[in-house]
C-alpha positions in Angstrom: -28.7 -34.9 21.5 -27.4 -37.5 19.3 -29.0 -37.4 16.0 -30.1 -40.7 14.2 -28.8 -40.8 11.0 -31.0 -41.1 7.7 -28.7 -41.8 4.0 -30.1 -41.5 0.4 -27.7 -43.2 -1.5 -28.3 -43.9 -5.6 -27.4 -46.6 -8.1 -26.0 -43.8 -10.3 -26.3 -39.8 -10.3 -29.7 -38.5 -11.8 -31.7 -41.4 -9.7 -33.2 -39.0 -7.2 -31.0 -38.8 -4.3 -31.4 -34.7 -3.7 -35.2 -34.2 -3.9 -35.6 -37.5 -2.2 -33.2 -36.2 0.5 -35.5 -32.6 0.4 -38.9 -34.7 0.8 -37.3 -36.9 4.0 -36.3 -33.1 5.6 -39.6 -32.2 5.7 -41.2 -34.8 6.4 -39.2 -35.4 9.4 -39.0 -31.8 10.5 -43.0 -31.8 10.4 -43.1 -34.1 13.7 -41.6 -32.0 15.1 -38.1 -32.7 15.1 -34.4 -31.0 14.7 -33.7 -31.8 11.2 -30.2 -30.6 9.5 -29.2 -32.3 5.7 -25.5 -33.0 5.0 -23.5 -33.5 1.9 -20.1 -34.4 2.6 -19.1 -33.5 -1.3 -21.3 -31.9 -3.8 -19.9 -31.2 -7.6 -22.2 -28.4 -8.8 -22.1 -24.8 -10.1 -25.2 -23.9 -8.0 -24.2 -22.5 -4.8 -25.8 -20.3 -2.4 -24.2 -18.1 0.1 -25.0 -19.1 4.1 -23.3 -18.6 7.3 -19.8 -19.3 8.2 -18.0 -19.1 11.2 -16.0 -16.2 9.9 -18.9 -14.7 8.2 -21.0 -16.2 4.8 -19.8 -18.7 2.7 -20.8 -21.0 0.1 -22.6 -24.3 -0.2 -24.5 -26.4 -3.0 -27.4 -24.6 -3.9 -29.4 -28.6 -3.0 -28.4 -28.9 0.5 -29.4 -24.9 1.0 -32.6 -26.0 -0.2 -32.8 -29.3 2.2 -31.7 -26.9 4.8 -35.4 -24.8 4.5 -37.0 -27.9 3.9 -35.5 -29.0 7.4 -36.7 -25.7 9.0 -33.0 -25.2 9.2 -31.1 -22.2 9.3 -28.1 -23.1 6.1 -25.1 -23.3 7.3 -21.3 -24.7 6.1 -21.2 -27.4 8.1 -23.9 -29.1 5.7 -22.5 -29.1 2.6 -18.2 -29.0 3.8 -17.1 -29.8 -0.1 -18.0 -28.5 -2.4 -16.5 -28.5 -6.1 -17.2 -26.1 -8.8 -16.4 -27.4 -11.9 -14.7 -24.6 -14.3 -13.3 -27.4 -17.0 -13.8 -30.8 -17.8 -10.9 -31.5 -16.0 -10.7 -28.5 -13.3 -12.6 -27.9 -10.5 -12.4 -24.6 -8.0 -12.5 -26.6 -4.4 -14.5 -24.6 -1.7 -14.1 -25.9 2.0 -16.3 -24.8 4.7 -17.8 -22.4 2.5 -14.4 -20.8 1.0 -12.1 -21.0 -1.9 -9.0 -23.1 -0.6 -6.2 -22.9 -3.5 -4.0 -25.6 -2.0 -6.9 -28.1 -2.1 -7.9 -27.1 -5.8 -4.2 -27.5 -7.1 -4.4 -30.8 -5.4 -4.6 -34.4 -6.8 -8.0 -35.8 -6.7 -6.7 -38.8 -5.0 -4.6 -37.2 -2.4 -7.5 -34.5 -1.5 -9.1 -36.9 0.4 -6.9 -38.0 3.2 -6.4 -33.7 3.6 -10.5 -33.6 3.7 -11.6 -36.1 5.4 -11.2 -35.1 9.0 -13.1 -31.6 8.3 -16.1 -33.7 7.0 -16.1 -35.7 10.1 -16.0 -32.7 12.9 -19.1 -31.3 10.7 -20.9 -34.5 10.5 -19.9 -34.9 14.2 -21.3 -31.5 15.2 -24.4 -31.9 13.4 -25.1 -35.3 14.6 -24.8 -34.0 18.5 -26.9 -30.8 17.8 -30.2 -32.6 16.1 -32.8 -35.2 16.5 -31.8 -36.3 13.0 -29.4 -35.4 10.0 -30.7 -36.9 6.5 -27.7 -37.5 4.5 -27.0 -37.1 0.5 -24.6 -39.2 -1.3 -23.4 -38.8 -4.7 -22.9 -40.4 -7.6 -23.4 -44.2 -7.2 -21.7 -45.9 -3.5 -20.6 -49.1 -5.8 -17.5 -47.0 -8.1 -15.4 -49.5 -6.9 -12.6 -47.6 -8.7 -13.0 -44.8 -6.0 -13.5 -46.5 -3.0 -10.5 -46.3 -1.6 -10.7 -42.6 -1.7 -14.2 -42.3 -0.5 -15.5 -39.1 1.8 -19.1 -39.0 0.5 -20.6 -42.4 0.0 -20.1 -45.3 2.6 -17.3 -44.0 4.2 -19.8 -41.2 5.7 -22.6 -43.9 6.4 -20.6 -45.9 8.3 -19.1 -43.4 10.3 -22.7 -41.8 11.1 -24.3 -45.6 11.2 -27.0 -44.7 8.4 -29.7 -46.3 7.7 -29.1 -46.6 4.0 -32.3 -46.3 1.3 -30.6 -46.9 -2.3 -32.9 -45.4 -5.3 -32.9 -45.9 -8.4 -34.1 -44.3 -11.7 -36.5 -47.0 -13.2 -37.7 -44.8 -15.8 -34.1 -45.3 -17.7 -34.5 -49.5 -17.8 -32.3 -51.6 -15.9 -33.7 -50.5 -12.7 -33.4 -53.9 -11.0 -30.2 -54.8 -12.3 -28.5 -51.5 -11.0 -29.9 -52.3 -7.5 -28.7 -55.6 -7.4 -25.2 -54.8 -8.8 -24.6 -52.2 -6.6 -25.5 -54.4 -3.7 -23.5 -56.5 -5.0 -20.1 -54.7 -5.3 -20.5 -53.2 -1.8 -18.4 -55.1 1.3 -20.9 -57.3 3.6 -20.2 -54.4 6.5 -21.4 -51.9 4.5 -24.9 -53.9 2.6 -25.6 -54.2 6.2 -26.4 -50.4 5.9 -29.2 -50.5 3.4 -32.4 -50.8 5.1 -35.0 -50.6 1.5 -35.0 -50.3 -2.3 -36.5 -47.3 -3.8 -38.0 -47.7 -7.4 -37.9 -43.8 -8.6 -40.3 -42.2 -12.0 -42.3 -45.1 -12.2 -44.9 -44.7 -14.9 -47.4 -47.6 -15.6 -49.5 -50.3 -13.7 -46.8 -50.8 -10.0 -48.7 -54.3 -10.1 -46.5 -55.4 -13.3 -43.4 -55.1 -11.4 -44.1 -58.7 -9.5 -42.3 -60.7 -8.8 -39.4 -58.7 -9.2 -39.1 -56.9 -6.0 -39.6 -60.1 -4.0 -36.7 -62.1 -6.1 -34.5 -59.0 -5.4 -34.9 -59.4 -1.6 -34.8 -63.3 -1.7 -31.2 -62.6 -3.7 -30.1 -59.3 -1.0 -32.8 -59.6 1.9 -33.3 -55.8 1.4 -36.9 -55.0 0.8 -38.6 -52.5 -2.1 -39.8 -50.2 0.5 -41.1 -47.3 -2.1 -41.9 -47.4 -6.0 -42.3 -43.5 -6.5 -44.5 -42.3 -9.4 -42.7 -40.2 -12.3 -43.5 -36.6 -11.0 -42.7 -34.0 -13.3 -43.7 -30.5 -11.8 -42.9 -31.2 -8.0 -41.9 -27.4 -8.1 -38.4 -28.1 -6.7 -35.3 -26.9 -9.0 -33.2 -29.4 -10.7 -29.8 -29.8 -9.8 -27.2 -30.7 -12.0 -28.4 -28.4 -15.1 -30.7 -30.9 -16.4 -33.4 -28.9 -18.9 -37.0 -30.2 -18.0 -39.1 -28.8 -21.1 -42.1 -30.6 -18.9 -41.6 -28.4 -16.1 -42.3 -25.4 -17.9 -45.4 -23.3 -16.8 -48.7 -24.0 -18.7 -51.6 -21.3 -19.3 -51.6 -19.0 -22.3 -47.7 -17.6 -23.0 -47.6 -14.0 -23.0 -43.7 -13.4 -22.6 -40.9 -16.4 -23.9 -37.7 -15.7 -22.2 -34.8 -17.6 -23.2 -31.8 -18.5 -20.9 -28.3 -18.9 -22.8 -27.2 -22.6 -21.3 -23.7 -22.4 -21.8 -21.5 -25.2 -20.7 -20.3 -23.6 -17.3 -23.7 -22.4 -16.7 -24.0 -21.6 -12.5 -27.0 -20.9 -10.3 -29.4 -21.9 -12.8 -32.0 -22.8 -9.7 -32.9 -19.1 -9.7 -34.5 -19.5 -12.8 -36.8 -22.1 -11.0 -39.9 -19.5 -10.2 -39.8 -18.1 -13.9 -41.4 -21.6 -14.4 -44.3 -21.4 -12.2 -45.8 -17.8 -13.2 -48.5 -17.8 -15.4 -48.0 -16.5 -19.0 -43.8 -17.1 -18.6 -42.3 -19.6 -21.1 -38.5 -20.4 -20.0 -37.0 -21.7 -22.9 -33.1 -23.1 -22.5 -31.2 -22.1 -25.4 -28.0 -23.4 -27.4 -28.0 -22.6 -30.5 -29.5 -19.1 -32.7 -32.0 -21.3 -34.3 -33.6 -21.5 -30.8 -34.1 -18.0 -30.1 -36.4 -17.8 -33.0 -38.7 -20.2 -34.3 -42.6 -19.6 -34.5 -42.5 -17.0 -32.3 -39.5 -14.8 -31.1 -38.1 -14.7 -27.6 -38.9 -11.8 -25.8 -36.2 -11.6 -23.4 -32.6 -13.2 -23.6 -30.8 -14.0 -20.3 -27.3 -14.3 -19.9 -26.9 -16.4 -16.4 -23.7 -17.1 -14.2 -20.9 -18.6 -15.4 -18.2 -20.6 -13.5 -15.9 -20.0 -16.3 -16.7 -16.5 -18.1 -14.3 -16.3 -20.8 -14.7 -19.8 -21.5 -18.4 -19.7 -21.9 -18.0 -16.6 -23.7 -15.6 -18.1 -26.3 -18.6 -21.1 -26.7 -21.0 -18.6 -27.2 -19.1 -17.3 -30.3 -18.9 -20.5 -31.8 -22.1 -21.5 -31.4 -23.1 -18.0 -33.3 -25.0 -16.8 -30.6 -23.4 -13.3 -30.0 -24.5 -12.0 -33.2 -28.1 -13.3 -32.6 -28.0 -11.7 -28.9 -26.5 -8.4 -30.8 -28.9 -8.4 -33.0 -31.9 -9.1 -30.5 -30.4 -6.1 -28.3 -30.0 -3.8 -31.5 -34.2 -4.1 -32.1 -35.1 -3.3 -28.1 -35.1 -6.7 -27.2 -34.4 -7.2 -23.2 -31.4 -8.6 -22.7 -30.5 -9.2 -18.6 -27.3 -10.5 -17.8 -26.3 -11.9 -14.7 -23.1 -12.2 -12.3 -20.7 -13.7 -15.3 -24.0 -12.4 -17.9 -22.9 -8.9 -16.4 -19.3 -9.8 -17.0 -20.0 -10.8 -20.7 -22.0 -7.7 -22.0 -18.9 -5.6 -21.3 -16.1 -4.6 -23.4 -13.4 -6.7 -21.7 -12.6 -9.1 -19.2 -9.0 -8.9 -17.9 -7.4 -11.6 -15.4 -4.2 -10.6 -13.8 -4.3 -13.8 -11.2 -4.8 -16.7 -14.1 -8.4 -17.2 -11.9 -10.7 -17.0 -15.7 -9.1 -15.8 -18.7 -8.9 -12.8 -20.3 -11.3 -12.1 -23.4 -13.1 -9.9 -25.4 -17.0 -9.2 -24.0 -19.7 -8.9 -26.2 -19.7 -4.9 -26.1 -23.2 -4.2 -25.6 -22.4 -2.1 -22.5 -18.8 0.1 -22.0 -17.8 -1.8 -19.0 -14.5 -3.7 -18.5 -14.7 -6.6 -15.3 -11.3 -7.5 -13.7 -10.6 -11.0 -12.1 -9.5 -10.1 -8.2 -7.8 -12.8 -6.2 -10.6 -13.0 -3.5 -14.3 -13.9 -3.7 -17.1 -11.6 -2.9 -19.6 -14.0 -1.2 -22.1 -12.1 0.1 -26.0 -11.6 0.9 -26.8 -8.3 -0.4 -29.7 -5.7 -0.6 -30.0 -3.3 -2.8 -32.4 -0.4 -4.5 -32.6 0.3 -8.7 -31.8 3.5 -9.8 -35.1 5.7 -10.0 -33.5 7.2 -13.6 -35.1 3.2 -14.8 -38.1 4.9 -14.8 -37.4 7.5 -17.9 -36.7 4.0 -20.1 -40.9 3.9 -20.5 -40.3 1.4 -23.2 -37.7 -1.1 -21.5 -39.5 -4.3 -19.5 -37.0 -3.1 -16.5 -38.2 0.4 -15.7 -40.9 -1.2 -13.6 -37.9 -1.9 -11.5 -37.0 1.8 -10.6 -36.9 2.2 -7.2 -37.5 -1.0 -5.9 -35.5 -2.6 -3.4 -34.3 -5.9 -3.8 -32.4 -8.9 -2.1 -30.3 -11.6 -2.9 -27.1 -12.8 -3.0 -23.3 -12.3 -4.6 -21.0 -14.9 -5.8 -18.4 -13.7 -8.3 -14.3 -12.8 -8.8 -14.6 -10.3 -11.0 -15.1 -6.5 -10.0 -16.8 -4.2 -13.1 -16.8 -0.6 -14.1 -17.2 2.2 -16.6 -14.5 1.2 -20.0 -12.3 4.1 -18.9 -11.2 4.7 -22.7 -15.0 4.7 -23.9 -16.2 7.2 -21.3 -13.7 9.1 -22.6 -15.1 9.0 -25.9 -18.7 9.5 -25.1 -20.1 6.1 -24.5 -21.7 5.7 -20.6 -22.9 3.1 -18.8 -26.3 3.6 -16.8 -25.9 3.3 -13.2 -28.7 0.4 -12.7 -28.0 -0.6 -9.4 -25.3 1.5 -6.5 -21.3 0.1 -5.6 -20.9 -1.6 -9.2 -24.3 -3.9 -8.8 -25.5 -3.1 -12.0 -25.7 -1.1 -14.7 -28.0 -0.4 -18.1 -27.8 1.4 -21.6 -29.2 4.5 -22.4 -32.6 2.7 -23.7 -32.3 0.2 -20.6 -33.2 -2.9 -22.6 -29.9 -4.1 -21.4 -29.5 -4.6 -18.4 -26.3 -6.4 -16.6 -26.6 -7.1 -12.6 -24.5 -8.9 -10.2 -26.9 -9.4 -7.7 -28.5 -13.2 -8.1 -31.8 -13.9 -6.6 -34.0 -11.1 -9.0 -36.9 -13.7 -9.6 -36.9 -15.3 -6.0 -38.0 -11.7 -4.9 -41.5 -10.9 -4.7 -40.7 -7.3 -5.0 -38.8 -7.5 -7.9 -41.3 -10.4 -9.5 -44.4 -8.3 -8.8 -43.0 -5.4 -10.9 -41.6 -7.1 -13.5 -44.6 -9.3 -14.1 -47.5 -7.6 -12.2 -49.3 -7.6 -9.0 -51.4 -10.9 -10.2 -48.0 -13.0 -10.4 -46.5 -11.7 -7.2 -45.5 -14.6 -5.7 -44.3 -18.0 -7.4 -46.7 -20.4 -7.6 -46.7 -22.5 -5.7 -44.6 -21.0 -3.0 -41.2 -22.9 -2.0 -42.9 -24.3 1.6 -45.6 -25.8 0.1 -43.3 -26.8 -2.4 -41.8 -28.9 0.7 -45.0 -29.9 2.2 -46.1 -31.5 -1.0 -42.3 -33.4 -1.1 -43.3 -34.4 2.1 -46.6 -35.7 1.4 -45.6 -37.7 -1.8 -43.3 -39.8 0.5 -45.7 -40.4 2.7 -47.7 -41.7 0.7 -46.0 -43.6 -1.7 -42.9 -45.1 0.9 -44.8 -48.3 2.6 -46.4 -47.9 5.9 -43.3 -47.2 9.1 -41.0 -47.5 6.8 -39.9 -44.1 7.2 -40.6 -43.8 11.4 -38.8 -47.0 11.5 -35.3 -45.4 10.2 -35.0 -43.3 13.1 -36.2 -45.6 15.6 
């Protein structure tokens, strides 16, 4: 086989390219097709662990989700890059699914030339073992101040001969002119890529938008081939951390549980089903003031961090360690998570410079050390039965069930070795340092991620009415798949591949 090549490229990031890039999967796998996404480079702290040719590594947590769309078993070779931004200005480099410290210590400008080859024997491999590969870019194809340095944008279409749709966020103004420019700034050999215009969140009357779309071809001779209604509740998870308060569930709210969105906030997209059971109100929170108002939160969540002690020290400022205290001090559920584990300890020491060493927000005797190597992982595991004495915690449901998901961390936790000493002991929640509880098991810290995209685990917490997300992920892709079929004009979308 030698796959035809299908690229979603965008006028900037935000504009659509990754669900865009999910729908096309689909819709192409659905004919019955060998379908497999690619990414060359994704900048994102939501990763999920697939296979590796030396056992399971990481990729962006979008391109794992374009993979299932594609029928695809994940693997590496679709996301190569990716980077996981720890600072503003610092970003842990994972290549082919592993940590590589001589790319992350180098220059951005000089990584490329080291990475570029790698890309290409994945693109390559891909390309000969499907029908077709639907390719991401990122950002915007027209930064003409990274172009000589490009491995993700045109310098991947024109090595896989795309054809090129560019999209565009018209919901944000300027729609037309962000086409047109970046048409503009990119070289006549590589325009000759783009093959259609994508008008993205359109809300309003599509007949107001004449004449525009037929100036903008007479000025590029690329065609508006879709104008995509504003969607809010596609069911998909957001990448990039953006905080949809439309996407949260609707029916009567019986339990509000807030997420802690620290700056460095990671694998937020397992949060995604908490917003499509009945009765649960995710709220994102920054501030004390927010875990408050008219009506309490009833559970606080402490996510994954990319940088723990960093986070941690953000947290303090913002005041939010004394509300969490305090919420934990009255028998509110508190449930942290990989780097939310790390936090509710004592102490987090880093002998190899990977995080930091601070203070934890002592609401469990535990002490986390930073060890050289990743544990990337899929993992199954079963809670403690002793869950079940806590009658009064929301997590004793949760005694004895087994569970699966999915480990990304540095950082290796256990019992304060001083504070056992002196009484104080940490619950075992979960077996080989998983996860662990207080004595009243309204806290809870566990490094296994993936608790709410189990049905097991959902159906216990929630009860047997909510047991699976609704709707569930493949329908999720179906209905991606669907909405471009409708919406893109008619062959447009055969007519790429033909």
């Amino acid at each position: 086989m030698s796959a035809r090549c299908v690229m979603v490229l965008g006028t900037t990031s935000g504009a659509g390219k990754s669900w865009l890039t999910t729908a096309l999967c689909r819709y192409y796998a659905r004919q019955g097709l060998k379908v497999a996404p690619f990414k060359a480079q994704n900048m994102s702290n939501n990763a999920r662990v697939v296979a590796s040719s030396n056992g399971q590594g990481e990729i962006g947590s979008a391109q794992y989700f374009q993979a299932l769309a594609a029928q695809a078993l994940p693997d590496v070779r679709m996301n190569p890059l990716l980077l996981k931004p720890e600072r503003d200005t610092h970003s842990q480099v994972v290549m082919l699914g592993h940590v590589d410290e001589v790319l992350t210590r180098m220059p951005w400008r000089e990584r490329s030339n080291h990475v570029w080859p790698r890309i290409a024997v994945a693109l390559d491999e891909l390309i000969a073992d499907n029908d077709v590969v639907v390719i991401e870019g990122a950002g915007s194809p027209a930064e003409i101040n990274l172009s000589g340095s490009d491995i993700v944008n045109m310098r991947v279409a024109l090595h896989a001969n795309a054809a090129c749709l560019l999209v565009t966020d018209i919901d944000k103004g300027g729609a037309f002119a962000h086409l047109y420019g970046t048409w503009a700034l990119l070289p006549t050999h590589e325009r000759a890529l783009l093959r259609g215009f994508v008008l993205n969140k359109f809300r309003g009357d599509a007949a107001l938008l004449a004449p525009a779309p037929a100036m903008l071809q007479e000025l590029t001779g690329v065609p508006t081939v879709a104008t995509l209604p504003m969607w809010w509740q596609h069911g998909l998870p957001e990448e990039d951390g953006m905080f949809d308060e439309r996407s949260i569930a609707c029916g009567a709210v019986q339990t509000t549980i807030a997420v802690i969105a620290y700056p460095r906030i990671s694998n937020l997209d397992e949060f995604q089903p908490i917003k499509n059971i009945p009765g649960l109100r995710l709220q994102w929170v920054r501030s004390p003031v927010d875990l408050v108002g008219l009506k309490p939160v009833d559970w606080i969540i402490l996510p994954g961090s990319k940088h723990t002690s960093g986070d941690l020290a953000w947290l303090r400022a913002q005041g939010l360690d004394a509300a969490i205290a305090l919420h934990a001090q009255k028998g509110g559920a508190v449930l942290g998570i990989c780097g939310g584990l790390q936090m509710l300890g004592e102490a987090l020491i880093d002998p190899h410079g990977i995080d930091g060493n601070a203070p934890g927000l002592g609401l469990l005797p535990l002490v986390t050390v930073f060890e050289a190597d990743k544990t990337v992982r899929h993992t199954q595991a079963c809670f403690s039965d002793a869950l079940a004495a806590c009658s009064a915690s929301p997590f004793a449901p949760l005694a004895g069930v087994t569970v699966a998901g999915y480990e990304i961390h540095h950082g290796q936790t256990q019992e304060h070795a001083g504070m056992v000493q002196v009484g104080a002991v940490a619950h075992v929640a979960l077996p080989d340092g998983l996860g662990w509880h207080n004595g009243q098991a309204n806290v809870l810290g566990v490094y296994l991620h993936g608790l709410f995209e189990d049905a097991t685990a959902v159906q216990a917490l929630f009860g047997a009415g909510r047991a699976q997300p609704v709707p569930t992920l493949d329908s999720v892709f179906e209905g991606l798949a669907d909405y471009v079929q409708v919406h893109f004009e008619p062959g447009v979308l055969d007519a790429l591949i033909s």
